[in-house]
C-alpha positions in Angstrom: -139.3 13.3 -63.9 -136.3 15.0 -62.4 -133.8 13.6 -60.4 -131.3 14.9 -58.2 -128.9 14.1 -55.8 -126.7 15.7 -53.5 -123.1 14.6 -52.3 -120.7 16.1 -49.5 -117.3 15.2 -50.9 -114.4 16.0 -49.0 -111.3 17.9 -50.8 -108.9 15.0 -51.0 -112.1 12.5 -51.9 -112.8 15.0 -55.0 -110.7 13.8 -58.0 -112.0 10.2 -57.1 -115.7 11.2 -56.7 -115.5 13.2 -59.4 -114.2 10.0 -61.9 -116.4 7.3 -60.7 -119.8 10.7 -60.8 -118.8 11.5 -64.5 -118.8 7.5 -65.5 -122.0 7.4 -63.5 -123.1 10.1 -65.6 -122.3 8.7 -69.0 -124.6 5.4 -68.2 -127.1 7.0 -66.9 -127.3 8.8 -69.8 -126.8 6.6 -72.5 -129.7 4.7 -70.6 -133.0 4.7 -72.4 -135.9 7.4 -71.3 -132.6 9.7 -69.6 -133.1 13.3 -71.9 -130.9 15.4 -69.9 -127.9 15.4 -66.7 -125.3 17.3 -65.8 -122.5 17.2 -63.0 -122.2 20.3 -61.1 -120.1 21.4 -58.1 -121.3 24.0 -56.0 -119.4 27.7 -56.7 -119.4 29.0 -52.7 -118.8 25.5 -51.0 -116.8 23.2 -53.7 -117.3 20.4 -51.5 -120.9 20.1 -52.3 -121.5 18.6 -55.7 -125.1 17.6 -57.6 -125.8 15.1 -59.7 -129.4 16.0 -62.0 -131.1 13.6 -64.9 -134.5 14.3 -66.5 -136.5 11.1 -67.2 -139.5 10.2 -69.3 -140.7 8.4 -66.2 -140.1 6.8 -62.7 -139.6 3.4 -64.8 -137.3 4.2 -67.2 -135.3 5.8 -63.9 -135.5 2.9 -61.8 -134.8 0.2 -64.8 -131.6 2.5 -65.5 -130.2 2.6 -62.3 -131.0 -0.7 -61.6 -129.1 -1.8 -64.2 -126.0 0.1 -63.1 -126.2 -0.3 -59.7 -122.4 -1.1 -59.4 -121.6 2.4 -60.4 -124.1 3.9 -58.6 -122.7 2.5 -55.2 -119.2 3.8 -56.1 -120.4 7.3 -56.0 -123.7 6.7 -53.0 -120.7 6.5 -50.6 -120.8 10.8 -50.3 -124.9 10.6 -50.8 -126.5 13.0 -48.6 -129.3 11.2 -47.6 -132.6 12.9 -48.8 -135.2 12.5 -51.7 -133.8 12.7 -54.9 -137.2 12.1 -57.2 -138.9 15.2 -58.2 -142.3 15.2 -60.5 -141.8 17.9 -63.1 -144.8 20.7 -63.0 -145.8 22.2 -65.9 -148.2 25.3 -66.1 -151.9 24.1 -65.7 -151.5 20.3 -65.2 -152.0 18.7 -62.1 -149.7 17.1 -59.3 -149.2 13.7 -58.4 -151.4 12.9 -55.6 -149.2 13.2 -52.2 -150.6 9.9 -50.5 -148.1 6.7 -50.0 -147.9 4.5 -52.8 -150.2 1.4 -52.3 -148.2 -2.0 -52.3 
């Protein structure tokens, strides 16, 4: 599972964003089932910055940043607000099913 979200930091906001994103960062991936992230600020418009993880699942996801919800509401602030989960496809096997979730 990939996950990425998007933030619109202005240019005084940065140097805070950018502390409480990179300690973010660090529990998210110390967390269990987290195999890769990275920070990354956008080279034509530095204002836009990206925050990516690779999970072994939703669960381990959702557990993780459940668990570090205080963090994660330091950086949400800047959030643009759009989906951030993203099934991983891989060369022959299939896609999730695109019908809602049942309860």
């Amino acid at each position: 599972m990939l996950v990425v979200h998007r933030f619109r930091v202005p240019g005084p906001e940065a140097d805070e964003f950018r502390a409480r994103a990179e300690q973010l960062h660090a529990l998210l991936a110390g967390s269990r089932g987290c195999a890769t992230g990275s920070l990354g600020r956008n080279i034509d418009d530095p204002g836009l910055w990206a925050l990516t993880t690779t999970w072994a699942d939703v669960g381990s996801y959702r557990r993780a940043l459940s668990a570090h919800r205080v963090a994660a509401m330091g950086v949400m602030q800047w959030a643009i607000d759009e989906p951030s989960a993203y099934e991983l496809v891989e060369p022959g096997r299939p896609l999730n099913s695109s019908a809602p979730r049942g309860t």
